[in-house]
C-alpha positions in Angstrom: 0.0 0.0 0.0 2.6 2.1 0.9 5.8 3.0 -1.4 8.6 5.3 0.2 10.7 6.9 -2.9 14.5 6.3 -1.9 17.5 7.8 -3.8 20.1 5.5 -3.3 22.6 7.1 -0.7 24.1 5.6 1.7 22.1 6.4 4.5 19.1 5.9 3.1 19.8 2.3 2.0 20.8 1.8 5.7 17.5 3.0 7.0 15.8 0.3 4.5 18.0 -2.5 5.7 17.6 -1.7 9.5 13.7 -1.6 8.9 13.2 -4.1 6.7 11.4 -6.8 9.1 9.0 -3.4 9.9 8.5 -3.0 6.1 7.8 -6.4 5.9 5.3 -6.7 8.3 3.3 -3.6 6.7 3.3 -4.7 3.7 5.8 -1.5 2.4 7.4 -1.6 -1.0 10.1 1.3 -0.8 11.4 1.9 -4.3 15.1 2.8 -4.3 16.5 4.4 -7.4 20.7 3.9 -7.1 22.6 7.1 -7.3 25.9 5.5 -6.5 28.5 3.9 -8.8 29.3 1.0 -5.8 26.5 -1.5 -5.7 27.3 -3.5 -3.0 25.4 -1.4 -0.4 22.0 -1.9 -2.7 23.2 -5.5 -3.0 22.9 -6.3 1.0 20.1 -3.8 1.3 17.7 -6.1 -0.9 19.3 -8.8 0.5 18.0 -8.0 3.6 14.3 -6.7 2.8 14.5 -10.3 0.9 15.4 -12.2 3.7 12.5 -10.6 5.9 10.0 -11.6 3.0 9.3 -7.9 1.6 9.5 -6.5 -0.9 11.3 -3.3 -3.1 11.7 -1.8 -6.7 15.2 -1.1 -8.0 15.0 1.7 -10.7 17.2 0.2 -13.4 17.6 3.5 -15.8 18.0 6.1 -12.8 17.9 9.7 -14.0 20.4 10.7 -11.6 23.5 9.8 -10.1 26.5 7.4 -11.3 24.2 5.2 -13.1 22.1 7.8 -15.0 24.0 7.1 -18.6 24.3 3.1 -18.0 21.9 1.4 -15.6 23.5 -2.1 -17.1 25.5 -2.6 -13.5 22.3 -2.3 -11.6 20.3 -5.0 -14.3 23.4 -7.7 -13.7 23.2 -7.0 -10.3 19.1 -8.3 -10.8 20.3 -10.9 -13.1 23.0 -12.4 -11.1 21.3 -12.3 -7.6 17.6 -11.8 -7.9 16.3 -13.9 -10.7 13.3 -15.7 -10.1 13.0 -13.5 -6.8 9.3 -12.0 -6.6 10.6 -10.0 -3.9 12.4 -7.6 -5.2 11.7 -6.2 -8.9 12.7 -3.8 -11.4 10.9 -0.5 -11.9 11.3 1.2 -15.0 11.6 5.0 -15.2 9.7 6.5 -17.6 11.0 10.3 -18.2 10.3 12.9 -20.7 12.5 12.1 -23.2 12.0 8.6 -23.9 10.5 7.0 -26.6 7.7 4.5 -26.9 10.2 2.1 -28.0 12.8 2.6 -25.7 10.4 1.8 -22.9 9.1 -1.2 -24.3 12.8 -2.2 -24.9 13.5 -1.2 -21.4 10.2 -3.5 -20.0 10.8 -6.3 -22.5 14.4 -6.7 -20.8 13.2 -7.0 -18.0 10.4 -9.0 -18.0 11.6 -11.7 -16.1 11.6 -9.1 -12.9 8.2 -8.4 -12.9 8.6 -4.5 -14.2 6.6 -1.9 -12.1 6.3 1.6 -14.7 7.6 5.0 -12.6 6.1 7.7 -14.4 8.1 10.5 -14.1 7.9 12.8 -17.3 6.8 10.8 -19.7 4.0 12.2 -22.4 2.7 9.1 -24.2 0.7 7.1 -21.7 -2.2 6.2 -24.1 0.4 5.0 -26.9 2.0 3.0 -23.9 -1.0 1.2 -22.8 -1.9 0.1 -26.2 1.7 -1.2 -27.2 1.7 -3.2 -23.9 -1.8 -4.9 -24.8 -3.0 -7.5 -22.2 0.6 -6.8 -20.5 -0.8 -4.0 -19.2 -3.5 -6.4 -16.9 -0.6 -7.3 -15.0 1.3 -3.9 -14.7 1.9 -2.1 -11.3 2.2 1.9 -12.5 4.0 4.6 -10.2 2.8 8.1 -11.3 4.6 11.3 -9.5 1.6 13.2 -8.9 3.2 16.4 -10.1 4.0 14.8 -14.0 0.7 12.4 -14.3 -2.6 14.4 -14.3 -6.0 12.3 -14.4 -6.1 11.7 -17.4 -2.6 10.4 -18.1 -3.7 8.0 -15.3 -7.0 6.7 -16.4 -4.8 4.7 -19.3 -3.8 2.4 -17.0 -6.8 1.7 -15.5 -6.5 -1.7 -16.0 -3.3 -2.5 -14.1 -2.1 -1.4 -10.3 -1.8 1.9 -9.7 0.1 3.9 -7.0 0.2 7.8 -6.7 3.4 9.5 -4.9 3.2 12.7 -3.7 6.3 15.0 -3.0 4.9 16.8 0.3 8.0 18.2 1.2 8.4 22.0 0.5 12.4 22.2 -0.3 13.3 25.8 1.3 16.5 27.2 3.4 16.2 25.6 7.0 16.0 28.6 8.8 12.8 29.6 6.3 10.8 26.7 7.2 7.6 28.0 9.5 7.2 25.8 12.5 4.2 23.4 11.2 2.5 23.2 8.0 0.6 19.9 5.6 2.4 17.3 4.4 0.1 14.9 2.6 -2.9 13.5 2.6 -2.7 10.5 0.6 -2.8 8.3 2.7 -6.2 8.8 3.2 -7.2 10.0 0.1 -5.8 7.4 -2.0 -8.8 5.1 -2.8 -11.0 8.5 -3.7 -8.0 9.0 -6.7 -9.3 5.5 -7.7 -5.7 4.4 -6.7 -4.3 1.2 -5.4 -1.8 2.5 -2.6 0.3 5.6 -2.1 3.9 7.2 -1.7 6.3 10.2 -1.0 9.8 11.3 -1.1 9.5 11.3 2.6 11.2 14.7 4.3 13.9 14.5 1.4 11.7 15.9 -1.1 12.1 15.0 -5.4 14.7 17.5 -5.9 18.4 16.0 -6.0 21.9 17.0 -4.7 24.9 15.3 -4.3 25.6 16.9 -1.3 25.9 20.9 0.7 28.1 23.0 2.7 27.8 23.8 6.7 24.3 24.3 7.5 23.7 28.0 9.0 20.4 26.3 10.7 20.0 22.8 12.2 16.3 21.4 11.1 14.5 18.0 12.7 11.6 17.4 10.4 8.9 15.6 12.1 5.3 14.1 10.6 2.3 13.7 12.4 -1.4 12.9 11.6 -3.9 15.1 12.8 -7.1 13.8 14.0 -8.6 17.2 14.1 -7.8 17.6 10.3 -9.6 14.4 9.1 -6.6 12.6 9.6 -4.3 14.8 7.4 -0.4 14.4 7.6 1.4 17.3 8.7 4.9 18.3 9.4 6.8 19.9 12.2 10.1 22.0 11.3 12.3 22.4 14.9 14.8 25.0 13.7 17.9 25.9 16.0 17.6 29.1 17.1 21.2 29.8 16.1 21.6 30.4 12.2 23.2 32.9 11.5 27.2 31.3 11.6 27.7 27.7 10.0 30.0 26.7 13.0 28.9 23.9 15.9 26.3 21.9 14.4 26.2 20.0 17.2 25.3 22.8 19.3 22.4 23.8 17.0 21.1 20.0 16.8 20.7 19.9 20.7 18.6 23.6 20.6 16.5 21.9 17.8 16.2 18.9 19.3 15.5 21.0 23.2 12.9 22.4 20.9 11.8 19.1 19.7 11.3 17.7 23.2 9.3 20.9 24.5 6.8 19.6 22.3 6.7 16.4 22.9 6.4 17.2 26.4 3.1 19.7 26.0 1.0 16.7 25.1 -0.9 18.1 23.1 1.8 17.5 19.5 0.1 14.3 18.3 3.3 13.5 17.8 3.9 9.2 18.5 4.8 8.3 21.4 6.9 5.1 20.8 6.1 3.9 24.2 2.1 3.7 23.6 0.8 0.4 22.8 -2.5 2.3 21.2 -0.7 3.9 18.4 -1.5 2.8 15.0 1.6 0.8 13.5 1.5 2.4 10.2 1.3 5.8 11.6 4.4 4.8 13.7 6.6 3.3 10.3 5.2 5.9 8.1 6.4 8.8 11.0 9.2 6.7 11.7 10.7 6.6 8.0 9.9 10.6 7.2 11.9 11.4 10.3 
């Protein structure tokens, strides 16, 4: 139901493989596109979500990164470990400027790792579905909400379909206000007429390699409002210092102090991971956007 969009960095292919029995148990597909030239950290990352029966999608054409000219590393890397694994399966990305043929190509090589179509860019969804035919019965479609309008969607009607949203508003951390919506997908999904969900959790779609010192320390938080019909929103703790880029650490502890004065009002509907009433897929979703 739920698929997490992951770029492929180190960390975050760390947070997959230290959650993977959690993402198991949900029933949680993340879909990691791999950004690095090394593979081996991918490698034991599905290795892992495999071994605690889950699942993921491994973007074998990734738009950015090391692999973005040649994804053939990352498809012998499905070949050689993963064939005739219905865990783990290859997601094709379909971006502006491909052709109907190349992503036929890209699908037909593939085929033997059950492709799931990312839509992200591409214009000719209704030539698509008709050169896929009765394929397209036993297609799982990604659309990036902000490329893949209603009717771009309704094409693949016929197959399983899963909207991601990028709720994250990219900004300098000392501009972010204290509180505003994230999402509210995970709600809303079925009344899109869709078949689960997704995000590019507190990252955000927008790519970078990396960044210099940070003038202002932020800890991004999610919560779901049961005031707001259940809507996802998202707390921004900025450090109060941010106006020099020296002692991080220093700025972490006054946005964490921050953090924990909220926590401590009761009244954040932020989880509390010592309840034993909270609802487990509010805790992994919250748990994974932190």
């Amino acid at each position: 139901m739920y698929y997490p969009y992951f770029r492929g960095k180190l960390f975050e292919l760390i947070t997959i493989r230290e959650s993977a029995n959690v993402l198991a148990r949900s029933g949680f597909v993340p879909i990691v596109e791999p950004v690095k030239e090394s593979l081996s950290g991918l490698n034991r990352t599905l290795t892992s979500v495999s071994d605690a029966s889950g699942k993921a999608v491994v973007i074998v054409n990734p738009y950015h990164g090391d692999h973005c000219d040649d994804g053939g590393g990352i498809s012998a890397l499905l070949k050689d470990g993963y064939l005739g694994n219905s865990a783990i399966t290859a997601g094709v990305l379909l971006r502006k400027d491909m052709t109907i043929g190349e992503a036929v190509e890209c699908y037909d090589q593939h085929k033997e790792h059950n492709p799931t179509f990312v839509h992200a860019g591409f214009t000719e969804a209704k030539a698509l579905a008709e050169a896929l035919g009765d394929k397209l019965l036993d297609t799982r479609n990604v659309f990036f909400e902000q490329h893949c309008g209603k009717l771009y969607r309704k094409h693949f009607a016929d197959g399983t379909r899963i909207l991601v949203r990028d709720g994250f508003k990219r900004r300098r951390n000392a501009d972010h206000p204290s509180v505003e919506e994230f999402s509210d997908l995970h709600a809303t999904f079925a009344d899109e007429g869709m078949d689960g969900f997704g995000d590019f959790l507190i990252v955000g779609d927008d790519y970078t390699e990396g960044g210099g010192p940070a003038y202002a320390v932020a800890i991004h938080l999610t919560f779901i409002d049961p005031e707001k019909d259940n809507a996802m929103y998202i707390y921004h703790f900025v450090s109060t210092t941010k106006d020099t880029p020296t002692d991080p650490a220093g700025k972490f502890g006054e946005a964490l102090t921050k953090l924990m004065v909220r926590l401590d009002s009761r009244t954040s509907n932020l989880l509390d991971p010592t309840s034993t009433v909270c609802s487990k897929k509010h805790n992994l979703i919250s748990a994974l956007i932190f």
